[in-house]
N, C-alpha and C positions, 0 to 999 in steps of 0.2 A: 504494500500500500504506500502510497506517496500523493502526501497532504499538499499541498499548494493552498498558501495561504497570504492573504492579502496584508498591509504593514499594520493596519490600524491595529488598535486590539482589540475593539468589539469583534470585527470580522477574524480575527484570533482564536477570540474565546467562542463562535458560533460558531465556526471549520470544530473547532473540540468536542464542542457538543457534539454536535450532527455525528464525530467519529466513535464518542464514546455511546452513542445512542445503537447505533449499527454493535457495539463490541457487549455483551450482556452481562459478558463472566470476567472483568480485568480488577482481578484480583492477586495481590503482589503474593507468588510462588517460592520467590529464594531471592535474600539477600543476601550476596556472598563477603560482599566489604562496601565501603562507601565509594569504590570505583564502579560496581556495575549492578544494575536493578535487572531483573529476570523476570518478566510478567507473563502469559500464557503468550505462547509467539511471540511476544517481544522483548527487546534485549536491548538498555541502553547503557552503553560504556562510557563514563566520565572521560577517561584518560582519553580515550579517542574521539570524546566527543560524537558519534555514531547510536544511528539507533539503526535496527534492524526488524523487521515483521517478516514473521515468517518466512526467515531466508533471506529476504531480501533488504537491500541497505533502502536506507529511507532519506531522499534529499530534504533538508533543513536546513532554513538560516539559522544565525545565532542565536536571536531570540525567540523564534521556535522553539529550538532547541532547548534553552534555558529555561521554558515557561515549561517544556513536557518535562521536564528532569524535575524540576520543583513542584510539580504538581504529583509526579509519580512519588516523590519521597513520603508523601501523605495521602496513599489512593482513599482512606475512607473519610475524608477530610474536607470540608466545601469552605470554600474561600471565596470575599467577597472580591469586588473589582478591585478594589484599595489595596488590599493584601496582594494583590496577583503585580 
């Protein structure tokens, strides 16, 4: 899967939605260390900055990137826009 998302962050945070709407079961499986989070087919490596779904690498700017990594640290966590 490969997100293409626009700069703003509302349309940010509704690309999210819409992805996590489609995903039913992302529920964090294995935390190995603070370098990489293991969610059911997905895999995000800090050190490499990289996320992967299922197999495949997932293009991301930085702050994509940034807002999936900090929102995956806390899956069962809801944060308002201020926090994000």
């Amino acid at each position: 899967m490969i997100l293409t998302i626009s700069d703003s962050e509302e349309g940010i945070l509704n690309k999210i939605k819409s992805v996590l709407a489609c995903e039913s079961t992302l529920e964090v499986m294995e935390i190995t260390n603070s370098e990489k989070l293991t969610f059911q087919g997905l895999e995000i490596d800090q050190l490499q900055r990289s996320v992967i779904k299922d197999g495949k690498v997932v293009e991301l700017t930085r702050h994509e990137y940034d807002l999936l990594f900090y929102l995956a640290l806390s899956p069962n966590r809801v944060f308002t826009k201020e926090q994000i």
